[in-house]
ZAMARGU-4260 file (C-alpha; in steps of 0.2 Angstrom, whole numbers, plus 5000, padded with zeros to 4 digits):
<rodrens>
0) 5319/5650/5113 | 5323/5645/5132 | 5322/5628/5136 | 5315/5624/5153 | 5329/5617/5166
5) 5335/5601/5162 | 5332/5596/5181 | 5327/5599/5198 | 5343/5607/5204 | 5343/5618/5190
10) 5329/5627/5193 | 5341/5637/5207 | 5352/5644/5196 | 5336/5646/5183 | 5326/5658/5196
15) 5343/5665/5203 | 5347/5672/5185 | 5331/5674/5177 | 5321/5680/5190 | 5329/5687/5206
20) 5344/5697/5196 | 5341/5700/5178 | 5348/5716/5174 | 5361/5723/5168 | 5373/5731/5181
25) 5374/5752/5181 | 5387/5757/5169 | 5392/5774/5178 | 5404/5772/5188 | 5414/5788/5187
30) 5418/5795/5205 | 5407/5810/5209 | 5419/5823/5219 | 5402/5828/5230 | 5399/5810/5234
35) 5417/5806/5237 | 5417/5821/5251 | 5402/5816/5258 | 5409/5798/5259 | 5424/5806/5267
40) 5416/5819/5279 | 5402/5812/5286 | 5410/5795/5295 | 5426/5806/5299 | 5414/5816/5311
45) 5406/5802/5318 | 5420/5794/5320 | 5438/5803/5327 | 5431/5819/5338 | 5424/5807/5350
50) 5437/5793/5354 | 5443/5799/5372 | 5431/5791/5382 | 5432/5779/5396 | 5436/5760/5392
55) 5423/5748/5392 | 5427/5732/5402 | 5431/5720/5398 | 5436/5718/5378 | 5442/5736/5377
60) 5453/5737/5394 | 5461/5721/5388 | 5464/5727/5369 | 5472/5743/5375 | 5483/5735/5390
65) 5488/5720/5379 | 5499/5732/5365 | 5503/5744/5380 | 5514/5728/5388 | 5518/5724/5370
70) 5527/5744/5370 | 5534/5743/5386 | 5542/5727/5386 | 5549/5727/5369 | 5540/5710/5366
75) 5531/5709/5348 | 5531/5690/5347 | 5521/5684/5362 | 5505/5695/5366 | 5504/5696/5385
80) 5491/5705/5399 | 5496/5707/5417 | 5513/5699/5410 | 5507/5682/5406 | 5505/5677/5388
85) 5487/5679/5379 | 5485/5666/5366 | 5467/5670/5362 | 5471/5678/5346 | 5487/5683/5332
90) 5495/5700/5332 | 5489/5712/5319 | 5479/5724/5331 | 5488/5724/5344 | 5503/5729/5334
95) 5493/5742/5326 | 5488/5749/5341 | 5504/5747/5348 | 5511/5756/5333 | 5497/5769/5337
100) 5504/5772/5356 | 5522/5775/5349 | 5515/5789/5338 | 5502/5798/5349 | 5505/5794/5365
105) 5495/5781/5377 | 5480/5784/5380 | 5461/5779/5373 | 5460/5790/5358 | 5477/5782/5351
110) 5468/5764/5354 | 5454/5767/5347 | 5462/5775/5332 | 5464/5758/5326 | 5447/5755/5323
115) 5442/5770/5318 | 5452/5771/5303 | 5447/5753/5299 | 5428/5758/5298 | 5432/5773/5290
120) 5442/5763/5277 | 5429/5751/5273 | 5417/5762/5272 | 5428/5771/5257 | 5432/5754/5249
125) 5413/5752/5247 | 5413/5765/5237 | 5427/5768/5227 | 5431/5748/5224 | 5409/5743/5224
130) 5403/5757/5210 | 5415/5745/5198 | 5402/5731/5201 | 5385/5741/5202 | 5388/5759/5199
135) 5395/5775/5206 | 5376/5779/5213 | 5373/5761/5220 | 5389/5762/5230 | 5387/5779/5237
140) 5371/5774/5242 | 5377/5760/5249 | 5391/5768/5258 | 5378/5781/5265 | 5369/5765/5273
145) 5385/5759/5279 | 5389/5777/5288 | 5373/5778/5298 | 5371/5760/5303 | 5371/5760/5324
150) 5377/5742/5323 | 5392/5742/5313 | 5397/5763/5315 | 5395/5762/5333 | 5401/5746/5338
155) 5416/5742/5325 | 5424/5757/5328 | 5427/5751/5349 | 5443/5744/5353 | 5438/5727/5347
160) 5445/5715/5333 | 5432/5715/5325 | 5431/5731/5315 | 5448/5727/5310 | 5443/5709/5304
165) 5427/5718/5295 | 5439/5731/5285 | 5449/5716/5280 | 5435/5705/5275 | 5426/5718/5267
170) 5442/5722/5254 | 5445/5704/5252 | 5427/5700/5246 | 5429/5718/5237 | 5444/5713/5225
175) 5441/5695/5225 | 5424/5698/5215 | 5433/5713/5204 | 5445/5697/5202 | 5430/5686/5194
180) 5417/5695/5191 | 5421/5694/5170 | 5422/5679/5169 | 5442/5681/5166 | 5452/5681/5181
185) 5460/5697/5184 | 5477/5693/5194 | 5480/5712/5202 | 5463/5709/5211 | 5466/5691/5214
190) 5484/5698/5223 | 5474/5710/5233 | 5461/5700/5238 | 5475/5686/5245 | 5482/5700/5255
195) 5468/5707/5265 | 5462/5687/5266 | 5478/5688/5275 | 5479/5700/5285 | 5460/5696/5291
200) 5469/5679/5293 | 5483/5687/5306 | 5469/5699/5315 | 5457/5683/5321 | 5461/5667/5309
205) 5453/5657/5295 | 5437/5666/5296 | 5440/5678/5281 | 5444/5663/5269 | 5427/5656/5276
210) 5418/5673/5272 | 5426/5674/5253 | 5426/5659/5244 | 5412/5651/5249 | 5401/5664/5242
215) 5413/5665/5225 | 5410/5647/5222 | 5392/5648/5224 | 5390/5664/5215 | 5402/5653/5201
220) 5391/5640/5200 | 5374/5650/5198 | 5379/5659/5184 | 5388/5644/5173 | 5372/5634/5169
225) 5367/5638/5150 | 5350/5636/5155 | 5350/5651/5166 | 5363/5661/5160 | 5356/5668/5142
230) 5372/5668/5129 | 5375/5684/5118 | 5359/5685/5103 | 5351/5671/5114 | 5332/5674/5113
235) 5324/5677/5128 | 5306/5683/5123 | 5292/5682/5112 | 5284/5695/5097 | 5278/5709/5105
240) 5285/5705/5122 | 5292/5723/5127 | 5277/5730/5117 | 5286/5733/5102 | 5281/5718/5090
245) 5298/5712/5091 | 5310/5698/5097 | 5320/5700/5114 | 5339/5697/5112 | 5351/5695/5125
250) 5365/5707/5125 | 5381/5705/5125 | 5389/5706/5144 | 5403/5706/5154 | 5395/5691/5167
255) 5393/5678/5151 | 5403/5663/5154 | 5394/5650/5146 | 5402/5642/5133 | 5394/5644/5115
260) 5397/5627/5111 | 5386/5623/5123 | 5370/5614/5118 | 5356/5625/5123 | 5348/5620/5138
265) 5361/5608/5145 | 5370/5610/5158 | 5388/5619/5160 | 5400/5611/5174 | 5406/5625/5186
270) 5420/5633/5183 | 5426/5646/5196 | 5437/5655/5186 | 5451/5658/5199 | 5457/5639/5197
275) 5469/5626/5207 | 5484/5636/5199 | 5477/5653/5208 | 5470/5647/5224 | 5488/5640/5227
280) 5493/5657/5223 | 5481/5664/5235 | 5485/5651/5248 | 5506/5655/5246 | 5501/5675/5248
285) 5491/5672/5264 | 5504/5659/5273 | 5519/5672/5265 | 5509/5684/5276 | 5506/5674/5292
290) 5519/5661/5295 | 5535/5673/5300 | 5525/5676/5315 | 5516/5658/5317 | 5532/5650/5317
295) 5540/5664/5328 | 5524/5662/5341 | 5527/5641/5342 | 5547/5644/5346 | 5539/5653/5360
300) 5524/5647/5366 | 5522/5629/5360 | 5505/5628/5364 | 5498/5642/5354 | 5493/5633/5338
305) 5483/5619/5349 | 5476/5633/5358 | 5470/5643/5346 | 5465/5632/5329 | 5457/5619/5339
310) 5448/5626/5354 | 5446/5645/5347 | 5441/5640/5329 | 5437/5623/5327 | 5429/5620/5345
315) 5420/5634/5347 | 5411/5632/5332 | 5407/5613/5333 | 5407/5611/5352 | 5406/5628/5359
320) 5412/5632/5378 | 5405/5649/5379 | 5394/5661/5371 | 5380/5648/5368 | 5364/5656/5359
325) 5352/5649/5350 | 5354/5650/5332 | 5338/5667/5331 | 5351/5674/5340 | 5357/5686/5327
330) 5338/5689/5321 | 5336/5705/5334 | 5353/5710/5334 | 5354/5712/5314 | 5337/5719/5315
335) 5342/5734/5328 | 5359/5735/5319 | 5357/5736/5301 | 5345/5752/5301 | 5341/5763/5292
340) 5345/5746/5281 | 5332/5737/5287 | 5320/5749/5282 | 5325/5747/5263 | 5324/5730/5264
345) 5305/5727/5263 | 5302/5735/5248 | 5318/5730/5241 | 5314/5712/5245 | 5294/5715/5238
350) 5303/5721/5223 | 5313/5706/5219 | 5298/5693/5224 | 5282/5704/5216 | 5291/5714/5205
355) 5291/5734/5205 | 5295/5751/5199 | 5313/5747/5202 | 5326/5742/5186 | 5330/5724/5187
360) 5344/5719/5202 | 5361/5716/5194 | 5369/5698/5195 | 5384/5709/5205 | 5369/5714/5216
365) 5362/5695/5220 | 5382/5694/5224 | 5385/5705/5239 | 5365/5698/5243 | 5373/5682/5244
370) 5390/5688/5251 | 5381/5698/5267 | 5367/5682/5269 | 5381/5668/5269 | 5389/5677/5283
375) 5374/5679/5293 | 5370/5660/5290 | 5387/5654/5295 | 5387/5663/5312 | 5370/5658/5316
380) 5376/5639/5315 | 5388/5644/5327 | 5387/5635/5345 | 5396/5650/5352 | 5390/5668/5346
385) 5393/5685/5351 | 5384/5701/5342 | 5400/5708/5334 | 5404/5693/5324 | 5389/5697/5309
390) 5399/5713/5308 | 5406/5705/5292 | 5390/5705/5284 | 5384/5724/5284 | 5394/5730/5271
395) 5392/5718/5255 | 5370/5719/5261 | 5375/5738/5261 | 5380/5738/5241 | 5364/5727/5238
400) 5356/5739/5246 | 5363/5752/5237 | 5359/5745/5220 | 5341/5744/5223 | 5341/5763/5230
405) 5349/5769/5216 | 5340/5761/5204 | 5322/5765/5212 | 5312/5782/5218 | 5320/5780/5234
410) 5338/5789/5224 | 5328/5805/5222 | 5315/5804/5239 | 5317/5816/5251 | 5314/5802/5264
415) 5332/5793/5260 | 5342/5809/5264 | 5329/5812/5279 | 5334/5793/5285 | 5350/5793/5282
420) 5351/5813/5291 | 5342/5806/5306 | 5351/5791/5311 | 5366/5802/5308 | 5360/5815/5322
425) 5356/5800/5333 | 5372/5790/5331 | 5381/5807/5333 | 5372/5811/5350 | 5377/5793/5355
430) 5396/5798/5352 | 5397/5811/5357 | 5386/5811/5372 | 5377/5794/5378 | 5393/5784/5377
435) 5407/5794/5386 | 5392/5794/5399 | 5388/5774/5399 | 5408/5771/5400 | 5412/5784/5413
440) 5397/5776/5423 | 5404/5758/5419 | 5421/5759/5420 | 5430/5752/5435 | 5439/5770/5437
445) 5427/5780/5439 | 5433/5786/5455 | 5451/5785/5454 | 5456/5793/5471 | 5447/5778/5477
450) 5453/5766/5468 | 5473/5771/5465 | 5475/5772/5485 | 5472/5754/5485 | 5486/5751/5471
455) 5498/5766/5473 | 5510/5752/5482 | 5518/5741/5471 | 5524/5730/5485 | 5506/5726/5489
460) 5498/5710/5477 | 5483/5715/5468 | 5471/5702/5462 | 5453/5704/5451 | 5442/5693/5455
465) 5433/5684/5446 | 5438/5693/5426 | 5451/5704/5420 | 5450/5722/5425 | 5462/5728/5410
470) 5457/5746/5409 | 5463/5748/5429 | 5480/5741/5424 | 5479/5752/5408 | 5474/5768/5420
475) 5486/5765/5437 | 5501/5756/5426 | 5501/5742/5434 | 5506/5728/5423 | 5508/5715/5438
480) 5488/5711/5443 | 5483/5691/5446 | 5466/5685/5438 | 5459/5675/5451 | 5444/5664/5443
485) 5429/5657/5452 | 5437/5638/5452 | 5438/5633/5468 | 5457/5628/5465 | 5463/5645/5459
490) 5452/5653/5474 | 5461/5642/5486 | 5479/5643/5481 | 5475/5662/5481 | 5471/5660/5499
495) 5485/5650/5504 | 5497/5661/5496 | 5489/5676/5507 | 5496/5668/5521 | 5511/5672/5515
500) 5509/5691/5510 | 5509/5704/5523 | 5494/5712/5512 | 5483/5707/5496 | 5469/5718/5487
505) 5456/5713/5480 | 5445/5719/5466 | 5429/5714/5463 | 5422/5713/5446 | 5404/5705/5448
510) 5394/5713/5460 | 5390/5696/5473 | 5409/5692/5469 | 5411/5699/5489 | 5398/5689/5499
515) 5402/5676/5488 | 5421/5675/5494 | 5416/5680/5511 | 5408/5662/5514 | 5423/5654/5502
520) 5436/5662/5516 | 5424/5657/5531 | 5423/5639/5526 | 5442/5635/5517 | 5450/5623/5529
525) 5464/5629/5538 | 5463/5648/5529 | 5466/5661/5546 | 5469/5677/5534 | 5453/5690/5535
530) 5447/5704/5527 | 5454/5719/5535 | 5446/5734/5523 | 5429/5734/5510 | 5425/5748/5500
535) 5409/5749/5489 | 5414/5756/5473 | 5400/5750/5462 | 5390/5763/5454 | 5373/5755/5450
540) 5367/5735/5454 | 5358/5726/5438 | 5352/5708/5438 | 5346/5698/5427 | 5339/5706/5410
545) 5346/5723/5416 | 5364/5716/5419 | 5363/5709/5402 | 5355/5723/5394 | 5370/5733/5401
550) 5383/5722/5392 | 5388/5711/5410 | 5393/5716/5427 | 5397/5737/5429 | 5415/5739/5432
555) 5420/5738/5449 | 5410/5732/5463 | 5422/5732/5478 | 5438/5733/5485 | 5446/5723/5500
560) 5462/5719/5507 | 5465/5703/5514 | 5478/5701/5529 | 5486/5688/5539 | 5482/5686/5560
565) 5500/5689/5561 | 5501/5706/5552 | 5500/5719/5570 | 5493/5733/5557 | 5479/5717/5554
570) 5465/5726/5562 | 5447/5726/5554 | 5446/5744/5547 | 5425/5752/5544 | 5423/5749/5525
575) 5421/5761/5516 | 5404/5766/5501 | 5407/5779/5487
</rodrens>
């Protein structure tokens, strides 16, 4: 018979086996042609028709102008935008991109490519590498969920790292649980998942080791207790408990790793069964992959490895310097951007608590639960947060997902393909139509003319103030524009040196960045330059909840040149609204 746990902390493993994921996982895992057209057909539609679109500011003007410098300049070391070296983050994207331009051409659709395929891949790895852990049905469910998710469909595939860091992730997590799941370790898998790990290591850093063995340790330690993990013939009922007079036996399964020497109901130390010897194995794959290009980068900019390990990773995590939220933050976000999902969830979660019509969840299904909710819980820790960085965890909650659908009424209700048809209508209509509209209206190009007679002299020094305005570089191919930030000390010296220049322009990127310089120019000591020129090019004002709502400032707010008193053409010129 089960004994009870031997001690408190056992009882986690105890409910975590016994009660939350009992079953057996599904056994069919054979690839169904229909499923595997629909798994290819439905996110190509939503994703490559619609890519040539307007660049939103300012992550996707910077993505798209960084690779188009790294092409032109015949630099793939040093990542640079307006010719001065961005350090933010390694290489992998913008070398795919960059790859991209040299095959299609520059322009927004080659971007955003990149991403595209990367969503289009993960969603395809769900399925053809998830329905070996819970079954051909569970993971085309799953991968139907994934398909029609707003926030992960519609913002991953942008010109952003993060759907790229997501598709690496996701395979990672994929093979390294193919690798462990037996209880044996499987080395091909283990291989794979170290690759991915590091290629998710040279899109944006550590983060994809955070993401994978955490949960494989965890996941380790539930199931090694013998207490909760019932060995092969172990009984785990009483006479007549199934309603059949007799004993329940456990069978045998693949996820036994208990030890039958074992005395029954102690406790089994945790044994991960990848190792020292194979996490020094994955460790040499992931620096084989990443330090050509680390060591490269530190030849060239010293400054790099400070830069990025300790501010971007370790600081903004611990001591963050911008993007603070509170740590609900992710509660609406996820909430918005996991539907259809979230809609499963309550009774999926009502099943596991109260109990259902539902088979039991598998042990690989309270694996990608824990996978998808250890990835939400790290970034909520997070001083600094953005809403792209939870992108990691729709996938594995997708194949948790997927396994309850497939094994509830919901597999045969008209009401999941009536979900998952309508929020694929809906994100379709927001491809298609509502985006290309929001970027054209946001985009600081919007009105070209306007804005290319102001640049159209490459003599003439062209400054944004106070963000980068990557898209107008990307559009009027100029690589030469001067970021200008709101510290007084950059202001200044940008003053002072337009003493020296016969004209400067300057474009606005915050919609009070013009007063706000007008009264920094009226009271800098000693400054006798003026502004010559205005035009209005801001589409819309927003303020406060709007502005954010928005996704920050709209493009371009003005124009104006600025001109020294001894300039004769210095005269103030009627500005100009479009």
């Amino acid at each position: 018979m089960i004994e009870p746990p031997a001690n408190a902390l056992a009882y986690i493993p105890h409910i975590w086996n016994r009660i939350l994921f009992p079953g057996k996982a599904e056994e069919k895992i054979r690839v169904r042609l229909f499923s595997l057209l629909l798994v290819i057909l439905l996110p190509g539609l939503l994703l490559y028709p619609c890519r040539s679109f307007h660049l939103l500011e300012p992550d996707e003007g910077r993505y798209a102008q960084i690779p188009k410098e790294m092409v032109e300049s015949g630099n793939w070391i040093v990542p640079t935008l307006q010719g001065e070296a961005y350090l933010d983050k390694p290489p992998l994207m913008y070398w795919l991109v960059s790859l991209s331009y040299k095959l299609f051409g520059v322009s927004e659709a080659s971007a955003r490519l990149v991403p595209a395929l990367a969503v289009h891949l993960t969603i395809l790895m769900i399925y053809l590498v998830g329905r070996r852990s819970i079954g051909e049905r569970g993971a085309f469910w799953a991968a139907m969920i994934l398909s029609v998710a707003p926030g992960f469909l519609g913002v991953a595939r942008l010109l952003l790292l993060d759907g790229l860091l997501t598709f690496c992730v996701t395979s990672s997590v994929l093979c390294g649980f193919e690798a462990v799941r037996t209880g044996r370790l499987k080395l091909g898998w283990w291989i794979a998942a170290a690759i991915f790990s590091g290629l998710g290591f040279l899109t944006k850093g550590p983060i994809s080791e955070v993401l994978l063995f955490p949960p494989l340790i965890a996941w380790g330690w539930l199931r090694t207790r013998s207490s909760t993990s019932p060995r092969v013939g172990e009984v785990v009922g009483t006479v007549g408990s199934d309603g059949s007079g007799r004993f329940l036996m456990a069978p045998p399964t693949r996820l036994d790793f208990v030890s039958p020497t074992s005395p029954s109901g102690g406790e089994v130390k945790s044994a991960p069964a990848f190792g020292w010897r194979n996490t020094a194995l994955f460790a040499a794959i992931v620096v084989a992959i990443n330090l050509p290009w680390y060591i490269a980068i530190y030849f060239k900019e010293p400054v790099f490895l400070k830069h990025f390990f300790w501010e971007h990773n370790v600081l903004r995590f611990l001591k963050p310097f911008d993007h603070l939220e509170p740590v609900w933050y992710y509660v609406p976000i996820f909430l918005a951007g996991f539907l259809p999902g979230v809609i499963l969830f309550v009774p999926y979660l009502r099943q596991m608590l109260f109990g259902g019509e539902a088979a039991p969840r598998s042990a690989a299904g309270g694996f990608w639960l824990l996978s998808g909710m250890w990835c939400l819980f790290f970034f909520s820790c997070s001083g600094s947060k953005l809403p792209t960085y939870i992108l990691p965890a729709f996938p594995p909650l997708c194949l948790a997902l997927g396994e309850y659908v497939s094994r509830s009424k919901w597999n045969t209700r008209w009401q999941t393909r009536g979900i998952i048809g309508t929020f694929a209508a809906i994100i379709a209509f927001v491809h298609y139509i509502a985006l290309p509209w929001y970027a054209f209206e946001r985009s600081p190009m919007r009105d070209p003319e306007l804005v290319n007679r102001y640049l159209n002299d490459p003599n003439v020094a062209v400054v944004t103030y106070p963000r980068h305005a990557g898209s107008v570089a990307f559009y009027s191919g100029r690589s030469d524009l001067q970021r200008v930030t709101l510290k007084p000390q950059d202001t200044n010296r940008m003053i002072s040196e337009s003493h020296f220049r016969p004209k400067t322009v300057i474009l606005f990127t915050q919609t009070e960045g013009l007063e706000g310089f007008r009264e920094t120019l009226r009271t800098a000591i000693g400054s006798h330059v003026q502004i010559t020129e205005t035009a209005e090019v801001a589409p819309a004002k927003l303020a406060g909840w709007k502005e954010k709502l928005a996704g920050g400032p709209w493009g371009l707010s003005h124009i104006a040149v600025l001109e020294p008193p001894g300039n004769p053409l210095a005269a103030p010129k009627e500005s100009v609204k479009r």
